[in-house]
C-alpha positions in Angstrom: 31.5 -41.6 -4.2 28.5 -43.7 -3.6 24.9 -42.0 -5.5 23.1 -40.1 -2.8 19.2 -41.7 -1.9 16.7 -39.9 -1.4 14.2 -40.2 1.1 10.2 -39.1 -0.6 9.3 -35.9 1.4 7.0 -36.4 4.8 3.3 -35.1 4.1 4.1 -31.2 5.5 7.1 -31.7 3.2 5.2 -32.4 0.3 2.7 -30.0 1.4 5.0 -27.2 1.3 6.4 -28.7 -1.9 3.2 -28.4 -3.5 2.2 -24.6 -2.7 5.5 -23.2 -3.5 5.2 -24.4 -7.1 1.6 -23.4 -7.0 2.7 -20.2 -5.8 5.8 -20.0 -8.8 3.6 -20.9 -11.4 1.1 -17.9 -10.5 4.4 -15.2 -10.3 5.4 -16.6 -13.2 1.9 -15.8 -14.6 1.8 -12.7 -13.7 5.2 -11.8 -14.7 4.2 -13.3 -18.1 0.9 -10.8 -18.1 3.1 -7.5 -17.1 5.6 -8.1 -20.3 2.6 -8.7 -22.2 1.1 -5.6 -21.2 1.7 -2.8 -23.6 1.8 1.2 -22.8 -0.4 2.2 -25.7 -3.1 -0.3 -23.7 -3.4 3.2 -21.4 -2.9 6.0 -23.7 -1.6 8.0 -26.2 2.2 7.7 -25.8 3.0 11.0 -27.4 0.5 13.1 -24.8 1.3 11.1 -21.6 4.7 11.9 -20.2 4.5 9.3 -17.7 4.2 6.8 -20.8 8.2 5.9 -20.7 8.1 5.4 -17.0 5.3 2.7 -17.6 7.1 1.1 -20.2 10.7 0.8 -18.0 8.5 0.0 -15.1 6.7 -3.1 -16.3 10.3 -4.5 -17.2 11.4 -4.5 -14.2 8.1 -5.7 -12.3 8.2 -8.6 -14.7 12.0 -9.4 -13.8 11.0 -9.3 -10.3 8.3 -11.6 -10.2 10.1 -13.9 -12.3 13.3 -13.5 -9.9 10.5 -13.7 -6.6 9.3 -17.4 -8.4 13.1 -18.9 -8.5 13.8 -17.6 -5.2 10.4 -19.4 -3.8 11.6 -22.8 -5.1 15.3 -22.3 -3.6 14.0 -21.3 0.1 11.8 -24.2 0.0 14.1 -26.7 -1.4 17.2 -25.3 1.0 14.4 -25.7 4.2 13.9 -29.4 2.7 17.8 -30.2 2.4 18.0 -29.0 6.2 15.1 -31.6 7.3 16.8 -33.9 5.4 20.1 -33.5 7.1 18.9 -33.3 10.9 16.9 -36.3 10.3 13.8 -35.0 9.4 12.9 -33.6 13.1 12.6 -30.0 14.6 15.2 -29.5 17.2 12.7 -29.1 20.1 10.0 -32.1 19.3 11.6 -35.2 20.8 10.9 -38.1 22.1 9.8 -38.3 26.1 12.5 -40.4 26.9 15.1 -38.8 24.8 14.9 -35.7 27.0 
């Protein structure tokens, strides 16, 4: 099998490119800051009930954020393999003459 080339992606491609890792860094960020964030940071653990919910809680927001940033950067790269593959044109922005 013969490598695969790559063509460099168009300026909206590279566009795109460049605000979904922008956008993965900052959920990863912010997934980073809600495992950092500890329960005793808003109370007395043994005089708020709600203190084990709070500390399940920010486990799971911190997995989802995390899980939101990979799924960013495979939408965007499975909407780049599709460009790719029809040529790099929209289905309805032909040429004139091609009509």
């Amino acid at each position: 099998m013969p490598p695969r080339v790559t063509l460099p992606p168009s300026a909206q491609d590279a566009r795109r490119i460049k605000r979904s890792r922008v956008l993965s860094y900052v959920l990863v960020l912010l997934a980073a800051v809600v495992f950092s964030l500890r329960p005793e940071l808003f109370g007395d653990p043994h005089t708020q009930p709600a203190h084990a919910l709070l500390h399940a809680w920010r486990i799971v927001a911190g997995i989802v954020l995390g899980v939101a940033a990979l799924a960013v950067q495979v939408v965007v790269g499975v909407q780049w393999r599709k460009t790719l593959r029809h040529g790099g044109e929209a289905p309805g922005n032909r040429a004139p003459g091609d009509r």
